[in-house]
N, C-alpha and C positions, 0 to 999 in steps of 0.2 A: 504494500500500500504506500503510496507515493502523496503528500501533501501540501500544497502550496497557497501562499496567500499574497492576494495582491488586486489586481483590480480587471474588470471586464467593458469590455465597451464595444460600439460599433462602429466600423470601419468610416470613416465622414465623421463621426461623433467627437465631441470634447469631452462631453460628460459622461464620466467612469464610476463604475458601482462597484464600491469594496468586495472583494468575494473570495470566496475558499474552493477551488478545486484539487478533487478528489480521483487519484486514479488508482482504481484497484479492483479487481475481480472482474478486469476486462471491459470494466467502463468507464466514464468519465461523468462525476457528478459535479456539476457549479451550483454552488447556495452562496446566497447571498445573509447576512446576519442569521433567520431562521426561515427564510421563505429556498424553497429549492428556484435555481433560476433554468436547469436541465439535466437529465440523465440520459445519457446513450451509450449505446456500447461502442467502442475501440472499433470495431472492424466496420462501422459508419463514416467515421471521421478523417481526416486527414490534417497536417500539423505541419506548418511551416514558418520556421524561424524567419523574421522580416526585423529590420532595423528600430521597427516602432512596437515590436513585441511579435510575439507567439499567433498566427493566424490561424485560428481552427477556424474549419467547414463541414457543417452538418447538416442535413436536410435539405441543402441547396439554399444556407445560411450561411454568413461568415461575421467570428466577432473577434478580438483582437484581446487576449490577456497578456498581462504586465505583470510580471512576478519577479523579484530577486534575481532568480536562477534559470531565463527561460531558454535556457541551453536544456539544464534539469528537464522542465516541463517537457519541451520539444521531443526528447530523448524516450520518457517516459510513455509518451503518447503511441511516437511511432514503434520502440518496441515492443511493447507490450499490447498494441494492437495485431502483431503478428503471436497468434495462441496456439496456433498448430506447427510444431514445426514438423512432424511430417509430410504437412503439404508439401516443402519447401525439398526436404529429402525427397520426396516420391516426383517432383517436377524435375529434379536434375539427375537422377538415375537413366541412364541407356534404355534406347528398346533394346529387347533381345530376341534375335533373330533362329527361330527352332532350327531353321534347314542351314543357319552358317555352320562352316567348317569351322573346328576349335582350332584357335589360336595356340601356335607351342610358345610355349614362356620362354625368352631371349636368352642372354647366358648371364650368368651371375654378376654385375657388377664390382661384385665386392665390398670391402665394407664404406669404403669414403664415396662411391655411386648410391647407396642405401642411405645416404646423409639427407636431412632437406637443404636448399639452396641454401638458406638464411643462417646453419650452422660453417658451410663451408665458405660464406660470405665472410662472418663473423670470423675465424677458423683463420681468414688470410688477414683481414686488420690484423687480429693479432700479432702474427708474423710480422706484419710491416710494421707496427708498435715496436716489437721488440730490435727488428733489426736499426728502425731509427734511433731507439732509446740506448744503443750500443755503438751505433757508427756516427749520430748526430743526435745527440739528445736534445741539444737546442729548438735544431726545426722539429722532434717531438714535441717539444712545450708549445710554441710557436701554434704546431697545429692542433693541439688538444686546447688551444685559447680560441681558437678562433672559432672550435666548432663548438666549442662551449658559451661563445657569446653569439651565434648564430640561436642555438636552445633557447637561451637565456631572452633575446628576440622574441622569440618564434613566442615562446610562452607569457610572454610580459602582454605580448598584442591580442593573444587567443581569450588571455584573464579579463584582458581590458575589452575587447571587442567580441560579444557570445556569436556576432553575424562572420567572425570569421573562425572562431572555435569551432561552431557546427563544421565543416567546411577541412577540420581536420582529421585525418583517421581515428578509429575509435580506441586505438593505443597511443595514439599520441596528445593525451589533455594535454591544457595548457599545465597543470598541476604537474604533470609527470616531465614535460617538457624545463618547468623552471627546477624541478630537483635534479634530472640529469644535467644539467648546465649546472648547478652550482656544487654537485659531484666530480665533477669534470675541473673546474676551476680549483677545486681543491686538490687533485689530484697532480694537476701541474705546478700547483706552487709545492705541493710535498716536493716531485721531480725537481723543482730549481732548489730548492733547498737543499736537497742531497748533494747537487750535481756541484754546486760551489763551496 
């Protein structure tokens, strides 16, 4: 259950009516002090982050809420609007063809072929980490500053701005973006410290 307070209005409108929305059990309720202002379910709606707030559309309705967090809302909507994920597993599953011929299984890779991309990605920084932090530890520092102040960027604007946070993958918050940057910057001053 997901709760948020803040205000509701329509789209042309000035005037904003304090309200509590409610997302939980697959719907979305707005009440306003004690009167209800709507109940519908999650898989009615749709929710798009806009510069002036949170646009929901229901019924072939649209009203605009204003919350703290309406990355939060936005996130909450659209996920939890999706309740099945089997749909989602049984959409992206192969036909399978009775009369095809089976396929023979390739030859064994081995074990660094068996890896995901992102380990062997990861896998070779490293190596270049270590071979610069041995032949040039400087341009290590160097480049572990700069990509720590590129983070440090990226997450100061994502905090500051929720219209471009949406807009980042869903591992990369801004929250997670300004702790690996200021991980990182510690990490190089350790390095200069040692190094001198």
């Amino acid at each position: 259950m997901r709760r948020f307070e803040g205000t509701v209005r329509l789209p042309g409108e000035t005037f904003e009516l304090s309200a509590v929305l409610l997302v939980a059990d697959g719907r979305l309720k707005v009440t306003s002090q004690e009167h209800s202002l709507g109940d519908w379910p999650l898989a009615d709606l749709t929710a798009q982050l806009r510069p002036d707030g949170c646009h929901v559309e229901v019924d072939g309705e649209t009203f605009i809420a204003t919350v703290p967090h309406p990355v939060r809302l936005t996130q909450a909507l659209d996920r939890l609007r999706r309740t099945d994920p089997a749909d989602d597993a049984r959409d992206s599953l192969p036909a399978v063809d009775a009369e095809a011929e089976p396929v023979e299984p390739d030859d064994d890779p081995g074990p660094v072929g068996r890896l995901p991309a992102t380990w062997k990605l990861g896998g070779a920084g490293l190596l270049v980490m270590a071979l610069l932090g041995v032949f040039a530890p400087t341009a290590l520092i160097a480049l572990l500053l700069l990509v720590a102040s590129a983070l440090l960027l990226g997450g100061a604007v994502g905090y500051l701005d929720p219209f471009t946070a949406v807009r980042l993958p869903d591992l990369l918050t801004p929250l997670r973006l300004l702790g690996a940057g200021s991980v990182i910057v510690a990490v190089a001053l350790v390095l200069a410290i040692t190094i001198t």
